[in-house]
N, C-alpha and C positions, 0 to 999 in steps of 0.2 A: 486782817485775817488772811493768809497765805488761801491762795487758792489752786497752787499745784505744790502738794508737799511730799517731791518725793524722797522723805529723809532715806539714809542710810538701812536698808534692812541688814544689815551684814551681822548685825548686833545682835538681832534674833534668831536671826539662822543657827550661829553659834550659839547661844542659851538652849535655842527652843528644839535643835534637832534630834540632842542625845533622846527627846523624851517620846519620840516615834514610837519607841519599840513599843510602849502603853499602849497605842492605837487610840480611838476617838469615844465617843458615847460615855455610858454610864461607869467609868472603871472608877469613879468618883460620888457614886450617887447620881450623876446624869444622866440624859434620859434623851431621846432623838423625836420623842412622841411630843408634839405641840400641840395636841386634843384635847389635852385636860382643863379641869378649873383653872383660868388665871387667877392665883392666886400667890402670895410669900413676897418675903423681899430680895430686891435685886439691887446690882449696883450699875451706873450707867458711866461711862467714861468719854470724856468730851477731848479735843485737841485743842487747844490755847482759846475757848472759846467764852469766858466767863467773863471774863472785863468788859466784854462790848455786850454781850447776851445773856448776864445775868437775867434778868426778868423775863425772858422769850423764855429761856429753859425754867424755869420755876415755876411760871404758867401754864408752860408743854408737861412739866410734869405734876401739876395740880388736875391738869383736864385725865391724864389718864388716870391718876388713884382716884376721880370723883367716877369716870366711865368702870372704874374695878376697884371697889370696895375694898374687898381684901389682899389689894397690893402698898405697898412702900416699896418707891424709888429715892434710892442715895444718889445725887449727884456729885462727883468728883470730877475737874477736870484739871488736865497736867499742862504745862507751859511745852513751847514746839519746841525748843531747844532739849534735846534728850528721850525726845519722846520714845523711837525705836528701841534704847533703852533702857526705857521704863516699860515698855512690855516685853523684853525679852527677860526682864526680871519677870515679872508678874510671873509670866507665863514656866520659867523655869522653879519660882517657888512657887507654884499653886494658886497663885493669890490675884489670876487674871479676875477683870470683872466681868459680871452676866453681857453685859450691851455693851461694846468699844466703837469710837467712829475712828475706824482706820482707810486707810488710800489702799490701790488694788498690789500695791509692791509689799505693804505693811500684813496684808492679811495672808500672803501666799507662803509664806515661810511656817506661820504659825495651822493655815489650812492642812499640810503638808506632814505637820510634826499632831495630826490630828484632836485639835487643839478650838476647830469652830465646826459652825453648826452646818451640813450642807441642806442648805434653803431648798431647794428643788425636792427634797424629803421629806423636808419638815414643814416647810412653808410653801408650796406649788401653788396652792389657792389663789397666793397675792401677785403672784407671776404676771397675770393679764393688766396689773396696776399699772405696769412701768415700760417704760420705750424699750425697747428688744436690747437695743446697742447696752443700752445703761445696766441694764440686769446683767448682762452676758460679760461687764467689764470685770466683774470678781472671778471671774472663775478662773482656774489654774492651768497651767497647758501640761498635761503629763494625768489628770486630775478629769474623775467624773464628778461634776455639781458647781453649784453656786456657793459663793463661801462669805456673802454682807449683801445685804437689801443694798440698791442702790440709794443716794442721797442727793447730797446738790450736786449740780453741774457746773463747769465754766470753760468757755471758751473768749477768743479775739477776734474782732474784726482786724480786716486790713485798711491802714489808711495808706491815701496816695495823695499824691500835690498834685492839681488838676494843671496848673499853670507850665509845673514841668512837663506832664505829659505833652501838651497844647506848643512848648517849645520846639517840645522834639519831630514832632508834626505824629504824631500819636494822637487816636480820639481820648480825650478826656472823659468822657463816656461808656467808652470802650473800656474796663483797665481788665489785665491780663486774669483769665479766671483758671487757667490751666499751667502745669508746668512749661509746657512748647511753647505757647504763647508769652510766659514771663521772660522765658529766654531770648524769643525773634525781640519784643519789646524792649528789653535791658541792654543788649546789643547796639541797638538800636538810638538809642538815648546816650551811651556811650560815647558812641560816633557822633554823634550831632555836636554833645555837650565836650566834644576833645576829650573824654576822660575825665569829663570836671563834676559829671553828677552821676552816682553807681544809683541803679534800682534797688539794690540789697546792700544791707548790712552786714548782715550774718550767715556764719558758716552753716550748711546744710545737718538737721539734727537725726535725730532715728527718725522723729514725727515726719520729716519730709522726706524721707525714704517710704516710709509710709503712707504719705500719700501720692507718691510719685506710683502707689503699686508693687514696690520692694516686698518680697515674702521675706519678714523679718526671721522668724525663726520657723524650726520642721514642726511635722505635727506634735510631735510627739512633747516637743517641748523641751529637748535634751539637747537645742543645740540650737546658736545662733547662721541664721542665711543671708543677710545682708548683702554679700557679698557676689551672689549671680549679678548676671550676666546686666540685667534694668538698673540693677544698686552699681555697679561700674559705671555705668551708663551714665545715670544721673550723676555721676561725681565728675565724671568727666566733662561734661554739660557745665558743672560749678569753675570748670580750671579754665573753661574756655571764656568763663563771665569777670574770672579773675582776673585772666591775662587781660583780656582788652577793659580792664579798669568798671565793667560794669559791677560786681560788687566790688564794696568798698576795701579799698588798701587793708584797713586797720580791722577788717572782717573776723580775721585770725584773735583777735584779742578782744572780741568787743564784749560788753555788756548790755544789759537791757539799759539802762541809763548812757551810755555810749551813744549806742544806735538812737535813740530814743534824740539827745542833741545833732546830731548828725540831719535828723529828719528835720529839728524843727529850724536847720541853719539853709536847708536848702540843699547840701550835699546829696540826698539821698533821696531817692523818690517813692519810697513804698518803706512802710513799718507797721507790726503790729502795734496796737495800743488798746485803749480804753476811754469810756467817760472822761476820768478823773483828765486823761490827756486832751482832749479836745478841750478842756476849761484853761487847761496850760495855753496851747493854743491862741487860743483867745485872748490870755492876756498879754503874752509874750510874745509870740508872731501873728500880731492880726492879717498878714498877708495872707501868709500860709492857713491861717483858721477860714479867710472869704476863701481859698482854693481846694477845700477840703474833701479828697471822696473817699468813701466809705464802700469798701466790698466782699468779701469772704475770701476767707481762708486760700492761695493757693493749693490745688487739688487735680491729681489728671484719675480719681478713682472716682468722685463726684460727692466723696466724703472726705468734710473737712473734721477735725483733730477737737476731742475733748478732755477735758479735765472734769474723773469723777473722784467722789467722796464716798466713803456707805458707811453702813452699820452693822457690825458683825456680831452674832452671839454663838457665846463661850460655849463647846460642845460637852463641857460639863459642871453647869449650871443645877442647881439643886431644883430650879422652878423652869424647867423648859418652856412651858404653856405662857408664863409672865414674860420670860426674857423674847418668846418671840412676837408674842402680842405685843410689848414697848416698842421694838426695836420696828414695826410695821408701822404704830403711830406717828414716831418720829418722824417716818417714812413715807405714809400717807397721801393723796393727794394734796388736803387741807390744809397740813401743816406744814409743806416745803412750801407752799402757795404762799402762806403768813409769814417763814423765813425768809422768801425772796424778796419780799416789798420791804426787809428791816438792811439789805443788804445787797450788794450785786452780783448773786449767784444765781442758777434757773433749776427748777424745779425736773426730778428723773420721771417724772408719772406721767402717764401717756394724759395727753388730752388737755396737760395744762398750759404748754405753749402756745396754745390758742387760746387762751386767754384774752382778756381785751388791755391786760397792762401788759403782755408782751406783742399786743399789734396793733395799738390805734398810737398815732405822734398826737402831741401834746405841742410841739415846737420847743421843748429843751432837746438841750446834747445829750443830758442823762440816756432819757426816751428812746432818740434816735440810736446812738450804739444798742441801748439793750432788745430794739427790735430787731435791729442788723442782728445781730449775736442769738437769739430765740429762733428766730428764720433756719440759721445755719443748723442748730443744735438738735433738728428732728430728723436727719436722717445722718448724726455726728455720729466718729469712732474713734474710741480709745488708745491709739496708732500705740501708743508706747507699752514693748511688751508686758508681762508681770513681772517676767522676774530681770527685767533690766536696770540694773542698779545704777546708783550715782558714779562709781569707778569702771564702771562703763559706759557711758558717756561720755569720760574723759578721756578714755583709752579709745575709744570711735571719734572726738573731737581733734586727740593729738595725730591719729592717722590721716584724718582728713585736713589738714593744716601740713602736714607733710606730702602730700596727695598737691595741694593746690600749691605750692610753694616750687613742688617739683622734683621733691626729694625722693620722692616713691611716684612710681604708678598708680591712678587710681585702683587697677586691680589689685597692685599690692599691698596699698593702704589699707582698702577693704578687705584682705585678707589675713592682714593682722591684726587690724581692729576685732573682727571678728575669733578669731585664734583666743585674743585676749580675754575677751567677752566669755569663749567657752569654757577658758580656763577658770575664771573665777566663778561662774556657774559650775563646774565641778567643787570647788571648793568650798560651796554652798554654803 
């Protein structure tokens, strides 16, 4: 199951914009009022979720038509390949469903072309449920309201190789918790190891502009900022880690499977990862698995970088009262709690990360990452804007690969990158 899916919205934009001019609410029979009897039926639409969660979701939806009598929920869920454009169909013939689990890129276009429900209206009651950051990741910039209940979470630990730090004469104890600090450290490690082991992998993304303190975009939401004076800053900081070898050569081109080998040969002394990796680890580099440390996220704002999920309902739904009441079940404390234990995602409701299955070790790897990762995740932020699409990321990735290579100036990388960004944000 993909845990950051930020497909394509370009797809919906174009379907779903002509349909603004209709505005939101009842022009359909709907209704902004979530007071009434739950009652009617609705249809709930899942993201590639049914192969693995067949019986979680058939159960989640037996517990709510037994708590509401006079409801029926249809489950339908779509395959991730296409999704974007299956609801900018939906959405352009009529035929969206009551409940969607969309990501905060997928629901901004369709929020915009008024098209979902603004929870802060309709739903305020359940507001005090969920962590602040997590509610506040649907909403739109340009936009008054909330636009999906928040759902699961996901975030990474960072790992690092205690043996390389301990070479370079760095505390392995110590590993870098701040931007300044990855830099004096990387530097560092460089020079000791001739150039033969980078700290980094990978080229700096919008998330680490973001957490460096980069104002991504104005308020207003009409235009990308990357580009002052701290986002120079940082990029320049990256050419200086390039030049003298502390990130890796191959930076420019990596992937997560790239970086991911690079770490477990020794070349590289810091990657994010997961569980599933430290079992790699373990079997494959048992050095590297006895050297293993575990720490959060680089950060110089004290907030490290999530991935949310939510649940949106359709602003014109013939059963408001059913479609907001499911869409809150889903959402629940209870029930992201009994999602989390079927899989490795964390629950968006305040109060469940204290749990005792996200804080007592057990002495597996599972455990361990997923307490490291619960720890981070209660005062986490959404760094990545809404409406920052996948081609731009690539248009901010090709700038900054020009940027470190030498071809442009960081400020002028950053100035294109951005330029790019704003353009296809007009062309919405």
């Amino acid at each position: 199951m993909p845990m950051s899916r930020r497909a394509l919205a370009a797809a919906v934009v174009a379907l779903v914009l002509p349909l603004s001019a209709c505005g939101s609410g009842g022009d359909d029979g709907g209704t902004t009022d979530a007071s009434g009897k739950v009652e009617g039926d609705i249809t709930f639409q899942t993201w590639n979720l049914r192969a693995n969660f067949k019986s979680y979701f058939e159960d989640l939806i037996a517990g709510f038509e037994h708590k509401y009598p006079g409801t029926h929920v249809k489950w339908v869920d779509q395959p991730a390949e296409g999704y974007a454009d299956k609801l900018g169909a939906d959405a352009a013939g009529g035929t969206l469903p009551d409940v969607v689990n969309v990501s905060p890129d997928l629901v901004a276009p369709l929020a915009r072309a008024g098209l979902v429900l603004d929870l802060d209206k309709a739903a305020a009651k359940y507001r005090p449920e969920y962590l602040d950051a997590a509610w506040s990741s649907h909403r739109v910039p340009g936009m008054n309201g909330t636009y999906a209940f928040p759902w699961y979470l996901n975030t990474g630990p960072l790992f690092y190789n205690k043996a390389l730090f301990t070479k370079a004469g760095l505390d392995p104890d110590q590993p870098p918790r701040t931007y300044d600090e990855l830099f004096t450290d990387a530097l560092r490690m460089a020079e000791k190891s001739d150039g033969k082991v980078a700290t980094l992998a990978n080229v700096p993304t919008i998330e680490d502009f973001g957490r460096y303190g980069v104002p991504l975009m104005n308020e207003q939401g009409t235009g990308f900022a990357f580009n002052d004076p701290k986002g120079v800053e940082l990029l320049t900081k990256y050419k200086a880690l390039y030049d003298a070898k502390a990130l890796d050569p191959q930076a420019l081109t990596a992937t997560g499977e790239s970086s991911g080998k690079k770490f477990l040969t020794g070349a590289v002394a810091m990657n994010p990862g997961s569980a599933l990796d430290l079992g790699n680890f373990k079997k494959n580099a048992p050095g590297l698995y006895r050297n293993i440390g575990i720490t959060d996220q680089i950060t110089s704002t004290g907030h490290v970088n999530m991935y949310v999920m939510g649940v949106m309902v359709n602003s014109r739904t013939r059963h408001t009262p059913a479609a907001v009441a499911f869409a809150h079940f889903v959402t629940d404390a209870r029930n992201q709690m009994s999602f989390a234990k079927k899989v490795a995602i964390f629950p968006s409701t305040a109060g469940s990360l204290d749990d005792p299955y996200f804080t007592k070790e057990d002495g597996t790897d599972e455990t361990r990452v997923r307490i490291a990762a619960a720890k981070s995740l209660k005062n986490a932020v959404n760094y990545t804007p809404v409406l920052f699409s996948e081609q731009m990321k690539t248009a901010l990735r090709n700038e900054v690969a020009k940027a470190l290579q030498g071809k442009e100036s960081p400020q002028e990388a950053l100035d294109n990158a951005v330029k790019a960004a704003d353009r296809l944000l007009q062309q919405g």
